[in-house]
N, C-alpha and C positions, 0 to 999 in steps of 0.2 A: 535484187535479192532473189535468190532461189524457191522456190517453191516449198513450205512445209512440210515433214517426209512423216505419213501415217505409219506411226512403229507400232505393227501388232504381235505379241508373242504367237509363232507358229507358222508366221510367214515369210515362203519360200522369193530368193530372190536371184537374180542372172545379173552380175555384177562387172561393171567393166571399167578400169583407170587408164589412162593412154599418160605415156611419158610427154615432158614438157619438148615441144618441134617436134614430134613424134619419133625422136632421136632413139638411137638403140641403145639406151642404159641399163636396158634388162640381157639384154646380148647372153645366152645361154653360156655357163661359166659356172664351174661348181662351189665357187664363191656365191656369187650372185644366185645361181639355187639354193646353197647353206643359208644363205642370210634371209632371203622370201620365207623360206618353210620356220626357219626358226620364228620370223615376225609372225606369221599366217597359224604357228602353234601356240606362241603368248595370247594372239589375241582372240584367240577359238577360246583357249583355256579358261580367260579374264573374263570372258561375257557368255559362253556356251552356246555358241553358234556353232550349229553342226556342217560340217563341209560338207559337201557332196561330190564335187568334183574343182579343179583347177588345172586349169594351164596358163605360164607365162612366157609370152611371145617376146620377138627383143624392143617391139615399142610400146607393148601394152599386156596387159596381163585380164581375165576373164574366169571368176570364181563361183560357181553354183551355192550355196548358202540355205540352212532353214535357221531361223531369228527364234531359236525357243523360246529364250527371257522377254524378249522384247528390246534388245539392246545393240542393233547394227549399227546407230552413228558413231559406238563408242567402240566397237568390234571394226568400222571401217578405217578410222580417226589412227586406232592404235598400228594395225597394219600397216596402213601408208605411213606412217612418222616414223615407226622403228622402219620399217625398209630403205627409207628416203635418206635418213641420220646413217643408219649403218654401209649404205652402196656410197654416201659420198664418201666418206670415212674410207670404204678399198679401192676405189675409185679415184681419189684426189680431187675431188669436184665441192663446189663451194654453194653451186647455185641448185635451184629446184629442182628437183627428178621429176615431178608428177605438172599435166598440163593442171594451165589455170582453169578449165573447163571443170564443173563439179564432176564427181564421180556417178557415175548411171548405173543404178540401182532398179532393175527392173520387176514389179511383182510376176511373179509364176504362178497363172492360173487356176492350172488343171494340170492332170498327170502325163498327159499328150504332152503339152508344152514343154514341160520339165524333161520326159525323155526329148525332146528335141534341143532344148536350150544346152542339156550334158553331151550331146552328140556333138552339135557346133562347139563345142568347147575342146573335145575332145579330139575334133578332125582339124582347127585351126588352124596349125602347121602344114597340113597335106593342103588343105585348101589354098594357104596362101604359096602356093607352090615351092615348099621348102624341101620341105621329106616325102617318100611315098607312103610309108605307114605313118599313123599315131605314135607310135611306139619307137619309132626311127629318131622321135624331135630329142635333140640332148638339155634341154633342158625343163624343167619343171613339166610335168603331164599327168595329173593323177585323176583315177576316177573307180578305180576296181578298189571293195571296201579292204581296209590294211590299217595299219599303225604305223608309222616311222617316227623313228629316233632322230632328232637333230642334235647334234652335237653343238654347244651354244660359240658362234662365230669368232674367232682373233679379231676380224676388225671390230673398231667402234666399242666394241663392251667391254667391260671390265672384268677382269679374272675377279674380282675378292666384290662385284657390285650383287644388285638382288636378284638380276636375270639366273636362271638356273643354269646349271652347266650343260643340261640333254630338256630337250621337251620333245613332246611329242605327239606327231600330226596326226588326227584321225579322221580316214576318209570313211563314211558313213553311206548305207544308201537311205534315197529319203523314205520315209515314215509314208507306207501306201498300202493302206488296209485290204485294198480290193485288189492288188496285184501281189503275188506272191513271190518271194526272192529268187527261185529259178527261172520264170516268168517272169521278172523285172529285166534280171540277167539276160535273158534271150532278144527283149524286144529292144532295149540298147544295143547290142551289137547288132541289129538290125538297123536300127539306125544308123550306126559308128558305120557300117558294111555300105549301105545306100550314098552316106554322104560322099565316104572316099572314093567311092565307082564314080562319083559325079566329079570328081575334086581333077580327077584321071581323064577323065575325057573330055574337061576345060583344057586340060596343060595338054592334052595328046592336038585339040581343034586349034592350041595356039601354036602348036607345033615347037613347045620347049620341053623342058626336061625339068627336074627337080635339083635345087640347088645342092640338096645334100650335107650332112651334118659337118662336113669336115668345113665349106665355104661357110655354113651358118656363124660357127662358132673363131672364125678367123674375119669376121666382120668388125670393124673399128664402130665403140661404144659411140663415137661421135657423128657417124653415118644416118641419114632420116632415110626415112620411109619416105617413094618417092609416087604410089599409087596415087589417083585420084582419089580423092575424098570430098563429098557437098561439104560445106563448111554452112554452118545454123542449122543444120539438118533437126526436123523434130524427131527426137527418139521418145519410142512410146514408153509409158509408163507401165504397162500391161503386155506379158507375153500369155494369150490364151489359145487353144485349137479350137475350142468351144465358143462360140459365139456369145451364148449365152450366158459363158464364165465369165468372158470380158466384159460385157456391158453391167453386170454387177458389181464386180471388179474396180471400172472406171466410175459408177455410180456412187460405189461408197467413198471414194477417194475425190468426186466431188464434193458429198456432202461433209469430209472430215475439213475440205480445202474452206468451204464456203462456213462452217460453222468457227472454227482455227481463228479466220477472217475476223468476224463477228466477235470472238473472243478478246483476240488481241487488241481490235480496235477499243473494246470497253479496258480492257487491263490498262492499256497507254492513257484512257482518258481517266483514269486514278480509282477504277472499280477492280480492288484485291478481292472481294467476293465473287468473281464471276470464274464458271467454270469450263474447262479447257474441254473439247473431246476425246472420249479414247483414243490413243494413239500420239499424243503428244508427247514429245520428247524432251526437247532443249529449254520449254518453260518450263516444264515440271522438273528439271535436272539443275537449271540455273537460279529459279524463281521459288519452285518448291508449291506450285497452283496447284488448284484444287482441278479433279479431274469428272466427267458428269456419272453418275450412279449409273446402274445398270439397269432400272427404270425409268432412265430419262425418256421424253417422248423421241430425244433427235435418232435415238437407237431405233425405235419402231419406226421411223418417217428410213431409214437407213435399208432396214430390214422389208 
């Protein structure tokens, strides 16, 4: 069983799905763009998770996120199902898109990290020696604040169902009181500039070249990914710059783990009186528990 996921309204997450064999079903395709953004717009819409940025690779996709409501496992759940139902639907495919590996959801910090977490997102395609620009990848890339209209997909939906006919994406920047929006602006493409200078002179030391949008997009949907990868690799919970962000960070989400723990174990052993921590989702959603006041002492042992 997976690890219990601390949902707090306001926090910012660096999120990553990899297709099932790491097979290319995202394969860049204005189909398969259509369909991502229209999913990625219902479920932004249903739960008000503000985007920040995304890009979809052909084995895996990577979306920056702030959780306002508090609501990401129902903001992740609905993205990947609409995408997964509607790509096998244009696709002809019967079996899973997404690995059996949970989806990694990783908290962000500090504002350092988060400019770095939208930069790797942003240069993904250069990095992986696809395109030489960001802006070269033909499918899914977005991270400069905008609005798009999706027009609701032929596949999978239904003309006369409840899905709307246009929704519509909105990439936001995040909410950073002490950086100002020209100034936010500036020190991302500083980054976005840093990462693709290094992305360049990997592919120049390996002595290749960039594969180019035209081979990208003429790659068979059934082709994997043939890079190394560790396999059980531990992925952190916490992306921080600040040291001292993280160990906070990982502190509370000990104490939400260890307290969770404690809870559930009295719930299973037939105490409906006992209270969940802030941040619990899936009992409080399925069970309807009580959750602990804002004078609880576990908040000041937290704090």
């Amino acid at each position: 069983m997976a690890r219990p996921r601390c949902v707090t309204p306001g926090t910012t997450y660096f999120i990553t799905r990899r297709c099932a064999q790491r097979m290319f079903r995202l394969r860049p395709n204005p189909l398969t763009s259509q369909i991502f953004l229209y999913a990625l717009a219902l479920a932004a819409e249903k739960t008000g998770v503000a985007v920040h940025a995304v890009c979809v690779m052909s084995d895996h996709h990577h979306v920056v996120v702030t959780d306002t409501a508090g609501r990401l496992p129902e903001f992740l759940a609905e993205l990947h199902r609409t995408t997964a139902k509607a790509l096998n639907a244009a696709q002809g495919q019967w079996e899973s898109l997404w690995s059996s590996e949970h989806c990694h959801a990783a908290i962000v910090a500090d504002d350092v990290a988060l400019l770095d977490r939208i930069a790797y997102t942003v240069v993904n395609p250069v990095a992986a020696g696809l395109v030489a620009r960001p802006e070269d990848w033909p499918g899914v890339s977005l991270w400069e604040p905008k609005e798009l209209e999706i027009a609701r997909p032929l596949a999978f939906f239904d003309p006369h169902g409840k899905c709307p006919e246009v929704a519509r994406v909105r990439i936001v920047q995040p909410a950073t009181p002490a950086i100002s929006y020209g100034d936010w602006r500036a020190r991302l493409a500083y980054r976005i500039w840093q990462r693709v200078l290094a992305a360049h002179r990997k592919t120049r030391r390996a002595r290749r070249t960039f594969l180019g949008r035209a081979a990208v997009m003429a790659q068979s949907i059934m082709k994997r990914a043939i890079s190394l990868e560790p396999k059980r690799r531990h992925l952190a919970s916490v992306a921080a710059a600040d040291p001292v962000a993280q160990k906070r960070a990982l502190s509370l989400l000990k104490v939400f783990r260890l307290a969770y723990r404690d809870a559930r174990d009295l719930w299973c052993a037939g105490d409906r009186d006992v209270r969940f921590p802030l941040g619990t989702w899936g009992m409080r959603r399925d069970h309807a528990v009580a959750l602990v006041s804002g004078d609880d002492p576990m908040l000041r042992i937290a704090a």
